[in-house]
C-alpha positions as CSV (number, residue, x, y, z in Angstrom):
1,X,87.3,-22.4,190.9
2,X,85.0,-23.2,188.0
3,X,82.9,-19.6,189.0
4,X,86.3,-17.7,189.1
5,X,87.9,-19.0,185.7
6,X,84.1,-17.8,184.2
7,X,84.5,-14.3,185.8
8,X,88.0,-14.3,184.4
9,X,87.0,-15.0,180.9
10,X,83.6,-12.9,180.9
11,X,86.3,-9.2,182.2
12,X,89.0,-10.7,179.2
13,X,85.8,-10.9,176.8
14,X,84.8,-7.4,178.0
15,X,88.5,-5.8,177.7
16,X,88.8,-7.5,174.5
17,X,85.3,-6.1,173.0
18,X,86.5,-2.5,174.3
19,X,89.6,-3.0,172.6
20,X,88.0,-4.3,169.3
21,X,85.6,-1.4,170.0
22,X,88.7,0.9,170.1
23,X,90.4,-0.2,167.2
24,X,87.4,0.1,165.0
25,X,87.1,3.6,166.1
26,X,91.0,4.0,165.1
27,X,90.3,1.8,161.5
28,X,87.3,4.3,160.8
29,X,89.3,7.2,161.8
30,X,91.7,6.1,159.2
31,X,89.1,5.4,156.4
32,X,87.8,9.1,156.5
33,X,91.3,10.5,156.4
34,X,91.7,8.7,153.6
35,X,89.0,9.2,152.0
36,X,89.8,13.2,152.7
37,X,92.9,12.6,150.7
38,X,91.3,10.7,148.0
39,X,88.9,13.3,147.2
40,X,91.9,16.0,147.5
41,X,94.5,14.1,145.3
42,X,91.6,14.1,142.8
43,X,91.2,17.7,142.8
44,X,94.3,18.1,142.7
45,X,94.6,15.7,139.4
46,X,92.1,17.6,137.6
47,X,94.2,20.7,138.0
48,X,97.2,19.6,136.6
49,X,95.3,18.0,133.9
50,X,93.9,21.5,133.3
51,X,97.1,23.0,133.7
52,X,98.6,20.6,131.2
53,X,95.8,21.9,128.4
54,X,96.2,25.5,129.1
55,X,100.0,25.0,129.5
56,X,99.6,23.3,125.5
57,X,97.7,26.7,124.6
58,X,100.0,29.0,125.9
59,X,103.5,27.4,124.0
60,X,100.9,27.2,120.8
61,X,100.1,30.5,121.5
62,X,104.0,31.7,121.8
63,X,104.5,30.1,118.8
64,X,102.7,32.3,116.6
65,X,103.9,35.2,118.7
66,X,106.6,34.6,117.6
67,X,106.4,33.5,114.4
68,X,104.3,36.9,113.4
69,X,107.1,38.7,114.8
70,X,109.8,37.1,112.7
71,X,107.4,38.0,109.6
72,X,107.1,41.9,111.0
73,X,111.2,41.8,111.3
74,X,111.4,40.5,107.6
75,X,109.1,43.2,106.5
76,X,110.6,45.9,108.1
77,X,113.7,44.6,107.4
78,X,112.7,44.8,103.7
79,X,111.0,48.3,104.2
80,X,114.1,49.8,105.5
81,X,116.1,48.1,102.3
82,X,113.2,49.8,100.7
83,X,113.5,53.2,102.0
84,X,117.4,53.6,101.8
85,X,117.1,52.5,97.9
86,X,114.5,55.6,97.9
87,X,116.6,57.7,99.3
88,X,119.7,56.6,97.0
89,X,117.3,57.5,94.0
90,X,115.9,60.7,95.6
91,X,119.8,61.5,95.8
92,X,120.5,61.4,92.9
93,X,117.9,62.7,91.2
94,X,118.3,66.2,93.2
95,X,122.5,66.1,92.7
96,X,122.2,66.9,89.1
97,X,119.7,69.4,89.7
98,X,122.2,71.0,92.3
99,X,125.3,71.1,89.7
100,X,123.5,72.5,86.8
């Protein structure tokens, strides 16, 4: 009885060491997927972080797009003012010319 309940416990203590064995195997299986994702996420990171900055150039860059074209309205806005004034006195300079 005392040899049997020794064989007993030796197979439990082997089927437990292959299931510790098995489990570690899982656990470090686990570890290295994470560890994959870790090193992803953190490329990942340092693109948006670079997409942020360039993102901040490009509106800063719109900006004075847009600002220089609301100064090149306003000028040609004024040139036209100009122009048609021109022509007004161009007008009338040749009309009297015309009746005389």
């Amino acid at each position: 009885g005392h040899e049997q309940l020794l064989e007993m416990m030796e197979e439990r203590m082997v089927d437990v060491e292959q299931k510790l064995r098995l489990v570690k195997r899982l656990l470090q299986d686990k570890v290295n997927q994470l560890k994959e994702q870790l090193t992803k996420n953190t490329k990942a990171d340092a693109m948006v972080k670079d997409l942020y900055v360039e993102n901040a150039q490009l509106l800063k860059a719109l900006e004075m797009t847009e600002q220089r074209q609301k100064t090149a309205e306003r000028k040609n806005y004024l040139l036209e003012e100009k122009i048609a004034n021109l022509n007004r006195i161009v007008k009338n300079l040749a009309s009297p010319s015309f009746n005389s």
